[in-house]
C-alpha positions in Angstrom: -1.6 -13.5 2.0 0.5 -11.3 4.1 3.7 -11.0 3.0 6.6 -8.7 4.7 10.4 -9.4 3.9 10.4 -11.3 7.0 7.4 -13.3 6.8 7.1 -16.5 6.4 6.2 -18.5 3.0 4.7 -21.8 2.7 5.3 -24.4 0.2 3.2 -26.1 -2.6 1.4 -28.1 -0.7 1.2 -25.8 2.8 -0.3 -23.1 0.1 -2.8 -25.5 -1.1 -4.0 -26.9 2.2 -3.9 -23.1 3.5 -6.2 -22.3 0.0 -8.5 -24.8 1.0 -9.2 -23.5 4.6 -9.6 -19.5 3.0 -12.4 -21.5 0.5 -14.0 -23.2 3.2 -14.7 -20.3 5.7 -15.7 -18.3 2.3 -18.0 -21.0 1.7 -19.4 -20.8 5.5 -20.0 -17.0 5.2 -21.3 -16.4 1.6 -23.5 -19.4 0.9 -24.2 -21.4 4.9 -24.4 -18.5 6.8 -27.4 -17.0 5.4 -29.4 -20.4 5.8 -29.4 -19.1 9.7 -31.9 -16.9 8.6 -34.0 -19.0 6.9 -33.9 -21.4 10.1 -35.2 -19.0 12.3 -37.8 -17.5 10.3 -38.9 -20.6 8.9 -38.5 -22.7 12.1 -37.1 -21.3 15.3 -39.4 -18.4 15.6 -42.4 -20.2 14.8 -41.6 -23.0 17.5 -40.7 -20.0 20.1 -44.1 -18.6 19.5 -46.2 -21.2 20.1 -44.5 -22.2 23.3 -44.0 -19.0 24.8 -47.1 -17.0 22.7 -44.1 -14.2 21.9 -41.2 -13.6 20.3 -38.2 -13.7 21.7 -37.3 -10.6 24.3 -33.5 -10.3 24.1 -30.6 -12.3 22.2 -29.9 -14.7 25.1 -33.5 -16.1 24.5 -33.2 -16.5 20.7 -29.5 -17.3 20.7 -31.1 -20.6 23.3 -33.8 -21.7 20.2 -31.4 -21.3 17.6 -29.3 -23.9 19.5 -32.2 -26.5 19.1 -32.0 -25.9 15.4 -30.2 -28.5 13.7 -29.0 -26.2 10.5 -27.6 -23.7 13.4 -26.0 -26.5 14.6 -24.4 -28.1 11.9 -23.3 -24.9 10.3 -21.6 -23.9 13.9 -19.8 -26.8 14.1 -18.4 -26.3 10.5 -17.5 -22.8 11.6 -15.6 -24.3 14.7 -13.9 -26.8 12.1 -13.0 -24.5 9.7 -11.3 -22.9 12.2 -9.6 -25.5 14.2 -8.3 -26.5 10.2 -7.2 -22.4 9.8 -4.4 -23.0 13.0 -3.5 -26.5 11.9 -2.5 -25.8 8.3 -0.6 -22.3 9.7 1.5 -24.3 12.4 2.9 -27.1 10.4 4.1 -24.5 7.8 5.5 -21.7 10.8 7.3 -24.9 12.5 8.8 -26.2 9.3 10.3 -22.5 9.0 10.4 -21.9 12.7 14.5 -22.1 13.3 15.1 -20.1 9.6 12.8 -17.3 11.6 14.5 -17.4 14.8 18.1 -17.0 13.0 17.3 -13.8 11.1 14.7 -12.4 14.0 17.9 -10.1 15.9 18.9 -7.5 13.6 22.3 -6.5 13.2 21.8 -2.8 13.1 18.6 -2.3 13.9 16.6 1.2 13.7 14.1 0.4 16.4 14.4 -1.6 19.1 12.8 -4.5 21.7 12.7 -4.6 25.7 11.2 -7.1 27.0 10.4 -7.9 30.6 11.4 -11.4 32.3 9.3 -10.5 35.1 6.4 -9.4 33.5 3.2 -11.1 34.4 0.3 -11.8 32.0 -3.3 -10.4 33.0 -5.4 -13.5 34.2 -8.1 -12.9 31.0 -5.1 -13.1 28.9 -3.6 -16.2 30.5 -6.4 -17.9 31.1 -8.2 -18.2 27.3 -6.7 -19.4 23.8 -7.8 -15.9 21.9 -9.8 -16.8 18.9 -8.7 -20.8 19.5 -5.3 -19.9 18.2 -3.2 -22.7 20.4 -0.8 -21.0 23.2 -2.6 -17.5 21.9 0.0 -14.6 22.0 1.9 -15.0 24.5 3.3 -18.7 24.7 6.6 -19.0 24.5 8.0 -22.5 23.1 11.5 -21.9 23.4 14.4 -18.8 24.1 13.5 -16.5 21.5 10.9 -17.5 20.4 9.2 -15.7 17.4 6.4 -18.5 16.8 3.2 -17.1 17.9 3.9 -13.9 16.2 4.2 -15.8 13.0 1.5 -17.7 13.3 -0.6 -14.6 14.4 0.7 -13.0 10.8 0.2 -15.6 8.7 -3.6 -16.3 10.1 -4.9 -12.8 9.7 -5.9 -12.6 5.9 -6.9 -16.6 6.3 -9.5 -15.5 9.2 -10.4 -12.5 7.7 -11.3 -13.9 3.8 -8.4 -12.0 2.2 -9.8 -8.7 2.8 -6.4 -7.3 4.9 -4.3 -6.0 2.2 -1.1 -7.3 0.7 0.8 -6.8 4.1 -2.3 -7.1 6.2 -1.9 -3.5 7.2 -5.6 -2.1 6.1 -6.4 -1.7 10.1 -3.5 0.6 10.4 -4.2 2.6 7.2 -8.2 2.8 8.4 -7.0 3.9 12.0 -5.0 6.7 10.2 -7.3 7.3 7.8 -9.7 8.3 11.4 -6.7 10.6 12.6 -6.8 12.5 9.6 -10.0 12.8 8.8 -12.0 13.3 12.7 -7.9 15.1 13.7 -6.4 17.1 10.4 -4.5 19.6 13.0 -2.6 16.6 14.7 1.0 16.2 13.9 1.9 14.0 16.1 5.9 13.7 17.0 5.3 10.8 19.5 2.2 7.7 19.2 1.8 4.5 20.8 0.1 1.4 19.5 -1.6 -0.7 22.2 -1.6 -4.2 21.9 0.2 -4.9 18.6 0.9 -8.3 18.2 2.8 -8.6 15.2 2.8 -5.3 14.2 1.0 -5.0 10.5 -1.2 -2.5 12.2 1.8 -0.6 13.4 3.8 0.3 10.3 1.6 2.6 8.6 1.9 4.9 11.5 5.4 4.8 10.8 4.8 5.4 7.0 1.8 8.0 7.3 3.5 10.1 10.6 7.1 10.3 9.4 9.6 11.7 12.0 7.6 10.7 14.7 8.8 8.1 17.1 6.6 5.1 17.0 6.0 2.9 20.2 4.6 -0.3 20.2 3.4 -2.5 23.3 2.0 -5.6 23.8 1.7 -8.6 26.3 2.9 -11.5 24.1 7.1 -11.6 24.0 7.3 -13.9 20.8 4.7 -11.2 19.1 6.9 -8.8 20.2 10.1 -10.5 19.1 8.6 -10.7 15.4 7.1 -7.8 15.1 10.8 -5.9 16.2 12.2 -8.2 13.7 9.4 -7.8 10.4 9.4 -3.9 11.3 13.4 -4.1 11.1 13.1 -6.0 7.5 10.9 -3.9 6.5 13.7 -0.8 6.8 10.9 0.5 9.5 12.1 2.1 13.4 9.4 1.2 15.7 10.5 0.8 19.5 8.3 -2.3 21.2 8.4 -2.7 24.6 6.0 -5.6 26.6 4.0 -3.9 29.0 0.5 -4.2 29.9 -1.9 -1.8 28.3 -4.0 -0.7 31.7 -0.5 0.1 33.5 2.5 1.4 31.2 5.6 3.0 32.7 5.6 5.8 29.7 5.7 8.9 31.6 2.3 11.5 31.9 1.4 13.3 28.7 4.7 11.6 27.0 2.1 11.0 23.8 0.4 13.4 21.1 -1.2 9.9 19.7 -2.6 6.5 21.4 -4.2 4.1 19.3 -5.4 0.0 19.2 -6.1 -1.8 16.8 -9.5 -4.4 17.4 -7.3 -5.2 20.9 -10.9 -4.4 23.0 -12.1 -7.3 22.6 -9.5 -9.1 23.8 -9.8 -7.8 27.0 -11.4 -7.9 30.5 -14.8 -5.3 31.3 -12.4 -4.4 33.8 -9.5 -3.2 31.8 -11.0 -1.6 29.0 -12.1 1.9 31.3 -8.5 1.0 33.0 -7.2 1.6 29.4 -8.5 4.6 28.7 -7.9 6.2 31.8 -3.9 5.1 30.8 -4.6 6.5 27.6 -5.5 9.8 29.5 -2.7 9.6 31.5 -0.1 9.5 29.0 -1.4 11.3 26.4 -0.5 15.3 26.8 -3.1 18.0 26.5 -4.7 18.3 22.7 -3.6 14.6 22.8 -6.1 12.0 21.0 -6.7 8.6 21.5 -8.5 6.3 18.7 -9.4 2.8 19.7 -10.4 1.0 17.2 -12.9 -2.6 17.2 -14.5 -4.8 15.9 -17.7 -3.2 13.7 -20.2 -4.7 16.1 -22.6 -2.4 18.9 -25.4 -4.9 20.2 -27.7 -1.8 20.3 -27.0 -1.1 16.4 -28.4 -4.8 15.6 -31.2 -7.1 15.1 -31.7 -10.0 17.5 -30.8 -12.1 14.3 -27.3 -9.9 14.0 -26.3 -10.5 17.9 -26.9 -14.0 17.7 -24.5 -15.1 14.7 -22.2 -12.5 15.6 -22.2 -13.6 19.0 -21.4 -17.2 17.8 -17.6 -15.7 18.8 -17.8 -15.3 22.5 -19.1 -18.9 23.0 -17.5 -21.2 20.3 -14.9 -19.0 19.2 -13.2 -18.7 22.3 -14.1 -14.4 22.4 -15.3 -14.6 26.0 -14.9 -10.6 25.9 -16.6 -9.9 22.3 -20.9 -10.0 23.9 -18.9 -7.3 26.9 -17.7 -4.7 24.6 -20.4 -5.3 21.9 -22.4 -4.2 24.5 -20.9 -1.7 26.7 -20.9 2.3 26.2 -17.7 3.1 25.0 -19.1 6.7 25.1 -19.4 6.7 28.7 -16.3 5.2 29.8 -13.8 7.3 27.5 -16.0 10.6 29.5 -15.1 8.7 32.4 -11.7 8.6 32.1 -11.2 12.2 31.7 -11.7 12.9 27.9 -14.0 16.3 27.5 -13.9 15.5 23.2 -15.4 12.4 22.7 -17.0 11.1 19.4 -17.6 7.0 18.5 -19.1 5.3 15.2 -18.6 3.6 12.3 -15.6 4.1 9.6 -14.9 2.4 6.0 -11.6 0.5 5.3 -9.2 3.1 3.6 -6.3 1.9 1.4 -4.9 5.2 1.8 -5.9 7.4 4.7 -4.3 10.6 2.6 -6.6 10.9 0.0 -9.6 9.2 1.5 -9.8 10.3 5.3 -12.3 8.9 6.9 -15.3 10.8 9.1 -17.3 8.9 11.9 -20.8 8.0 11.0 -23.4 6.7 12.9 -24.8 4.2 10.6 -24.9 0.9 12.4 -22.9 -2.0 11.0 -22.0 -1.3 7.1 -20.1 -4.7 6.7 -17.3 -6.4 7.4 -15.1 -3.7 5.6 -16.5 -1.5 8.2 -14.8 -0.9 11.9 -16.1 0.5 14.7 -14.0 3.4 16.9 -13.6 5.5 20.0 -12.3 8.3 19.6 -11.1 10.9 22.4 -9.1 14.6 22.6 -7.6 15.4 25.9 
């Protein structure tokens, strides 16, 4: 589990029913999710055939006869469950701890800082959508203060993602710089932005892996913001967080030798993600790189079979973005926006990005350890 000195740390029995919900979705993936397969070869495909006399031409079509499978849909509506239990068994525990969290979340002397924006108004696909069915998402505030989401949003990364985020769920971050110094060796940079940090795991290696270089930090969600100030600060780290909105910052132009996201694409609009990059332009200076990093998922890379159960996300996982960037050419749009320098693939999780950089390759999907990037020079 992640664990920072400010994060919070369930009980016996929290632990336990926490435990139970990491087994569960390890079950789902390792032993139900394969029996997809076996549905559509054995079943789906055959009953498609003789009612259409061909197979399937695109994922929408096979996604709509898996549906009519009842092993597809028992074993979604496990995956929805398991889910649902993931959030319940997180908020009881962040709510028992909630006004311990709040009272040590303003640091006395604190290295970085926090500004936050009472006026600042939440994109419509950010407002409108639970993100991954987390309840209230990133941004919902329950009270003055409030550091609840942010919590809740740390304490549920290593339970959705099987384990596999490290100690301090900071493998994302490590990976990212593992990209930098492996695709950029020459950058030093003395100034980098994270876009869309949440709680900030993803953020302190850039601190720990660029030292001497300021580290700024922005994201929509104030109580993510408000925890991620306050782990950073316990963690003896200086990162300066600011709420902003990603397509429109008020950094000033080319204020940044570094702009980087961590699997934040998918949470957005079709819309804003060429809005981003053309930010990312803006502020970055000349020689400047950006390196966006996603989920390892490109429709075009993938099977029919692949789309569908990946896909699952967008429609019962409350991803209504995930199908848009899966499928979109990230290529084009980073060109678009002004970059000359532009490479995208496939990288391996690093533990430590100095003695295993990582190069881009363009072998499709590698596994979940795998993430898929954009990166840019200006």
């Amino acid at each position: 589990m992640a664990d920072s000195a400010f994060s919070p740390v369930p009980n016996h029995d929290e632990g336990a029913r926490q435990g139970f919900v990491l087994g569960f979705k390890t079950f789902l993936a390792r032993d139900l999710t394969p029996g997809n397969k076996r549905a559509m070869e054995g079943r789906v495909l055959p009953n498609f055939r003789r009612q259409a006399g061909r197979n399937p031409k695109d994922r929408m079509e096979l996604r709509h006869a898996m549906e009519q499978d009842p092993y597809h849909q028992a074993w979604s509506s496990l995956m929805r469950v398991a889910q649902e239990q993931m959030w319940d068994s997180i908020e009881d525990s962040i709510d028992r701890q909630l006004p311990g969290l709040m009272a040590r979340s303003v640091p006395k002397k604190p290295k970085g800082s926090l500004r936050l924006d009472p006026h600042f108004v939440l994109p419509r696909y950010l407002e409108a959508v639970d993100h991954h069915g987390m309840p209230g998402s990133y941004h919902s505030d329950t009270q003055a203060g409030d550091v609840r989401a942010g919590a809740i949003f740390e304490r549920s990364v290593n339970l959705y993602h099987l384990g596999g985020r490290g100690t301090l769920a900071d493998v994302m971050g490590r990976t990212l710089v593992a990209v930098v110094h492996g695709e950029y060796p020459d950058l030093k940079p003395k100034r980098v932005l994270d876009m869309g940090c949440t709680a900030g795991q993803s953020t302190v290696p850039l601190a720990e892996f660029f030292p001497g270089a300021r580290i700024d930090a922005i994201d929509a969600g104030a109580p993510c913001l408000r925890y991620g100030h306050a782990r950073a600060e316990a963690m003896g780290v200086a990162i300066h967080f600011s709420q902003q909105n990603a397509e429109k910052t008020d950094f000033a132009t080319g204020a940044f030798d570094l702009v980087v996201s961590h699997i934040m694409l998918h949470e957005t609009s079709a819309k804003a993600v060429p809005q981003i990059f053309r930010e990312s332009a803006r502020i970055l200076r000349k020689g400047g790189v950006m390196v966006h990093m996603d989920v390892p998922v490109r429709y075009r890379d993938l099977p029919l079979y692949d789309q569908v159960i990946r896909g699952w996300q967008t429609r019962y996982n409350d991803e209504p973005f995930w199908d848009g960037v899966c499928s979109a050419d990230l290529e084009k749009a980073a060109k678009a926006a002004g970059f000359s320098e532009v490479r995208c693939g496939y990288v391996p999780k690093s533990d430590d990005p100095v003695k295993s950089p990582s190069r881009i390759t363009q072998t499709p999907n590698q596994g979940p350890d795998w993430r898929f990037v954009v990166t840019a020079r200006k």
